[in-house]
N, C-alpha and C positions, 0 to 999 in steps of 0.2 A: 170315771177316772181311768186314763188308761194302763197296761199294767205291761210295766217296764223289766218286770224283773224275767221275761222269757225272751228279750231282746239277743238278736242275732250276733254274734261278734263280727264285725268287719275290719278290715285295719283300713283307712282312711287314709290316700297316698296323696289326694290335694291339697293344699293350704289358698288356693287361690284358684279363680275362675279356670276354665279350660280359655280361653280365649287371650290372655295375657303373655305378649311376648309372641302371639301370630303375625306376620307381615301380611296383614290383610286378608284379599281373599287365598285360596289354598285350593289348591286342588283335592279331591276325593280321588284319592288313591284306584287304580285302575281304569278310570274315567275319565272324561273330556269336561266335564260339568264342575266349577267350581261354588264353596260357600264361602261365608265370612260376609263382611262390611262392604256394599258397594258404594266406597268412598266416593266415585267419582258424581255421585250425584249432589254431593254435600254443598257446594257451590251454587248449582241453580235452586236448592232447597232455599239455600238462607236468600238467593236473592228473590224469587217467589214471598217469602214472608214478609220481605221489607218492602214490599210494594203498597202505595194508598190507592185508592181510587177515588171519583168527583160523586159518579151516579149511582153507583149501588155499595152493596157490602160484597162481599168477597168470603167463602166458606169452603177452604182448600181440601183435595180429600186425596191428596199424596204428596209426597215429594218435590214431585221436578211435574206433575200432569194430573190436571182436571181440576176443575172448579167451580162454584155453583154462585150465578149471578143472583142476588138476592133485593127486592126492592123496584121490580121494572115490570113493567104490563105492556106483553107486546102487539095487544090489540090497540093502543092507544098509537096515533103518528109521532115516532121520536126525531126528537131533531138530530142534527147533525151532527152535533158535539158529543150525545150519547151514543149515536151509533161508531164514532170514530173511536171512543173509548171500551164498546165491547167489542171494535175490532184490534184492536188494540190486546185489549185482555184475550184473545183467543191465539193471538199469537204467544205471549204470554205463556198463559197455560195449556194449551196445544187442544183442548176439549174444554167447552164451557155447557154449563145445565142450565136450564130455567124449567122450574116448577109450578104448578097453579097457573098456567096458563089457558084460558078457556077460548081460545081462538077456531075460527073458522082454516076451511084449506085457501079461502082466497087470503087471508091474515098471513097466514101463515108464506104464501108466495109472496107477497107485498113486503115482509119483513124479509125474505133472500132477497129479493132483488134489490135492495139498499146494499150491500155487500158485492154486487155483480150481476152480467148475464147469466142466465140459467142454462142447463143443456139438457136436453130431452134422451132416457135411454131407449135404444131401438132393441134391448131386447127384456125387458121388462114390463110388467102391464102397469098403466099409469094411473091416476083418478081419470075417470072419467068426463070430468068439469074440467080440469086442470092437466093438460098434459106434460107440463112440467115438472108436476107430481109422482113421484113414483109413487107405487102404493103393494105393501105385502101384507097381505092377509093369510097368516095362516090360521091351517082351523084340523082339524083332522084328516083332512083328505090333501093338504100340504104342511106338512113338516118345514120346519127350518133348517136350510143347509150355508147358511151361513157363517155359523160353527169353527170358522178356522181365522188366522190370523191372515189381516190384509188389508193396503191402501184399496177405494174404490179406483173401477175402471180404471184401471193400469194398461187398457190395450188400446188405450186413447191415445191420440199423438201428443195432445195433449191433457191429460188426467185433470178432471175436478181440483180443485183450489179447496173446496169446502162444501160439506153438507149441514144441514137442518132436517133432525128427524122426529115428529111429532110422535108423541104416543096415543092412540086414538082408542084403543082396547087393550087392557092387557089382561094375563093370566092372574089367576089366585094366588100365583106363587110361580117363580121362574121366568126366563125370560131377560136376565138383567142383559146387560153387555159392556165388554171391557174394552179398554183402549189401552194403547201401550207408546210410551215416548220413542219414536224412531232416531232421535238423534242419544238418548240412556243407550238403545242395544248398539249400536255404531260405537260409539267410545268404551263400550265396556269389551271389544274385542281386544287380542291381543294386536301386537302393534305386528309380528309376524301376519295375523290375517290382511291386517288395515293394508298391508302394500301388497298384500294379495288384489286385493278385491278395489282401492281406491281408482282403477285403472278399466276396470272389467265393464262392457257392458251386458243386459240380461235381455233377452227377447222373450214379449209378451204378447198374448196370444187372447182373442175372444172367445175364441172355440173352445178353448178348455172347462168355460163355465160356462157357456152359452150356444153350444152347437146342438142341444134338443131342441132350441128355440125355432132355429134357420129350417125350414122346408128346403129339399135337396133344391129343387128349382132356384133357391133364391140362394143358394152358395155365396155362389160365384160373383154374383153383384154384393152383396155383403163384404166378400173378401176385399173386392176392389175398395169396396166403401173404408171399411177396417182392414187393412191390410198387416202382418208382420210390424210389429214397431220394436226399438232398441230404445231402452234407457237404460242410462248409468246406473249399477250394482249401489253406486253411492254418489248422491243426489247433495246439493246445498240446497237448502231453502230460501225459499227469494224474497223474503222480506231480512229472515234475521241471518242469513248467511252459513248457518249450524249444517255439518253435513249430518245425512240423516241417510240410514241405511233403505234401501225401497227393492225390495222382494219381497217376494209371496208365493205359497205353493197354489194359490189359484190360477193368476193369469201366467204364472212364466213357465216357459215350455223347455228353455236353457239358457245356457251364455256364452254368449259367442267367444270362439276361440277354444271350448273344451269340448270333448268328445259327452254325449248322451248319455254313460254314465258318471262322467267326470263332473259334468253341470247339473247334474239332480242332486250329487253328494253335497256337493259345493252348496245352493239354493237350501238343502234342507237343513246343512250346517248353520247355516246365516237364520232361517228363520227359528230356529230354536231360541235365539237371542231374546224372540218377541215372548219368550216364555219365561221370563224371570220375573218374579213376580212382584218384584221391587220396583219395574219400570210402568208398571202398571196402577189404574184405576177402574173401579167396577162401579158402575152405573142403576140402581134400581129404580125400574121403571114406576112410576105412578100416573094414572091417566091426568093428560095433558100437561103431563113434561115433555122438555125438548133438550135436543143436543144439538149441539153446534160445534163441530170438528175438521183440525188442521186437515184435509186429506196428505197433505204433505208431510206435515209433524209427525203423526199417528196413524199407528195401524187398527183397525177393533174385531172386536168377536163376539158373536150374537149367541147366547149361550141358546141352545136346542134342548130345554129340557120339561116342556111345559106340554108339549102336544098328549091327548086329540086338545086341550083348548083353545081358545082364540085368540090370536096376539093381531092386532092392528094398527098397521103404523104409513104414514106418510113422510114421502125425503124429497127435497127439494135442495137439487147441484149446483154450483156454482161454476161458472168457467172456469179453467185454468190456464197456465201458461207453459210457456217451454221446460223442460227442465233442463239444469246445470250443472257441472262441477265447478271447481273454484281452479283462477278466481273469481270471487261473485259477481257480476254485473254490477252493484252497486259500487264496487272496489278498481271498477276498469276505468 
C-alpha cells in the first residue's frame, strides 16, 4: 500500500486540461515551429475512412496517407477492374502496401507496367535481368544515404508518376521508411508563406546526388542529356488537382529569382514542413512487401539505421508527366 502520509504539498492552479480555450495550433514562444491540433488534416481523415472498396480490404495506418491493400496476390494476372481500383486507392491514399507477396523481378515488372511505361535510371545500378529494375543492395560496404526527405528524380523533365519497391532482404531490425503527405505540409503553411512560394520556381539538379556517378569524360553529354530543369515550388497534382508542395534538399540547387543564400533558407524552410510528424507514415518492412507510391503525392525517407546488415530491395518507375500549377488541366 502506498504511504500517503509523506505526500508533497502542491497547490494545484488547473482545474482543466492545458489545451482548452487554445485556438489551435500556437506557436512555441521564440521559435518558428508550432504545436497543438493539425486541424487541417481532419477533412481528408474522415473522408479516407468513409471510403469502401470492391477488391480488397483496406487497413489505414494514418490520417490523410498510406494504406495497406489486403486480400490480392500480385503474381496472379488481375484484371482490369482491380488494377483500376488499386489505382484508384493510391491516389487516394498517396502510398499503398502489400504484404506476403512472394513474387519474382519479372512479377514484379509485369505488375508496374499495368499502371505505365517504365523509365530506366542512368545513374543507378539495375538488376541485371531487368533493367528497368533498379536495385539497392546495401550491405556493409554501402550504407544507406537515402535518409532525407524527397520526391524521386526531380532532375527529370519529367519526374516518375510512381514507384513499386519490393523488399527482397531485409535487416533484423531497421530499415523502415516513411512517407509524408505533400499536399498535409503545403496547407499547413501559413497563408503569408503560401503567396510567397505559390509563384516561385525551384531548379533541380542531377549532380547533386549523382555527380560520383558521371566519369569527368562523360560530363558534358550527361549534362546535355539532363540538363538544369525548373519546377514550380508548388505543384498540382494531375489526377486530383491538390496542390502539393515539391522540394527537396537532394536535387535542388535553388530558386530562381533569389540570391544563393536567399534560396537555400527559403528550400530548407519548406522542407522542414516534410517533418511534422502528423503528415506522415512509417512503413516496416517484411520480406516481400511492397510499396506503391504517389511520387507526386509524397515525399519518403529510407531510415539508415541497420548497416553493416543487408537490406535488398528492387523499384520499378513509372513515367511521368508534365508538371503544373492551377488551373488544372482537367479544369481548362
Amino acid at each position: 500500500m502506498t504511504d500517503l502520509a509523506g505526500r508533497e504539498e502542491v497547490e494545484i492552479l488547473a482545474d482543466k486540461d492545458p489545451g482548452v480555450g487554445l485556438p489551435g495550433r500556437v506557436y512555441l514562444p521564440g521559435y518558428s515551429r508550432t504545436m497543438g491540433p493539425q486541424s487541417h488534416l481532419f477533412a481528408e481523415r474522415e473522408r479516407l475512412q468513409s471510403l469502401t472498396w470492391e477488391h480488397f480490404d483496406v487497413k489505414q495506418l494514418s490520417p490523410t496517407i498510406g494504406a495497406e491493400l489486403v486480400g490480392l496476390d500480385l503474381s496472379q494476372e488481375l484484371t482490369d477492374e482491380v488494377v483500376s481500383e488499386i489505382q484508384q486507392a493510391l491516389w487516394d491514399y498517396k502510398v499503398i502496401f502489400f504484404r506476403n507477396q512472394e513474387i519474382t523481378s519479372e512479377e514484379q515488372l509485369r505488375f508496374a507496367q499495368r499502371f505505365g511505361e517504365l523509365e530506366i535510371h542512368p545513374f543507378l545500378p539495375p538488376n541485371t535481368e531487368t533493367p528497368e529494375l533498379v536495385r539497392f543492395e546495401k550491405n556493409a560496404n554501402a550504407a544507406g544515404y537515402e535518409n532525407q526527405w524527397h520526391h524521386d528524380v526531380t532532375w527529370r523533365e519529367t519526374p516518375s508518376q510512381g514507384a513499386i519497391l519490393r523488399a527482397i532482404e531485409i535487416p533484423p531490425i531497421g530499415g523502415d521508411t516513411l512517407f509524408v503527405d505533400a499536399n498535409a505540409a503545403y496547407e499547413g503553411l501559413t497563408q503569408e508563406m503560401k503567396d510567397e512560394i505559390d509563384s516561385l520556381n525551384a531548379v533541380h539538379d542531377f549532380l547533386r546526388a549523382f555527380g560520383r556517378q558521371v566519369p569527368k569524360e562523360k560530363l558534358a553529354e550527361m549534362r546535355e542529356m539532363y540538363p538544369l530543369v525548373k519546377h514550380p515550388v508548388v505543384i498540382n497534382h494531375h489526377q486530383t488537382g491538390k496542390p502539393l508542395l515539391y522540394v527537396n534538399r537532394i536535387f535542388v540547387n535553388g530558386i530562381e529569382g533569389y540570391d544563393e543564400k536567399e534560396g537555400f533558407e527559403l528550400i530548407d524552410a519548406l522542407c522542414r514542413e516534410f517533418e511534422v510528424l502528423e503528415y506522415s507514415c512509417r512503413f516496416k518492412w517484411e520480406k516481400n512487401s511492397i510499396a506503391f507510391w504517389d511520387n507526386q503525392a509524397v515525399q519518403h525517407y529510407a531510415t539508415s539505421d541497420y548497416s553493416p546488415h543487408i537490406r535488398v530491395m528492387e523499384r520499378a518507375s513509372i513515367k511521368g508527366c508534365l508538371l503544373y500549377t492551377s488551373p488544372s488541366p482537367r479544369d481548362s
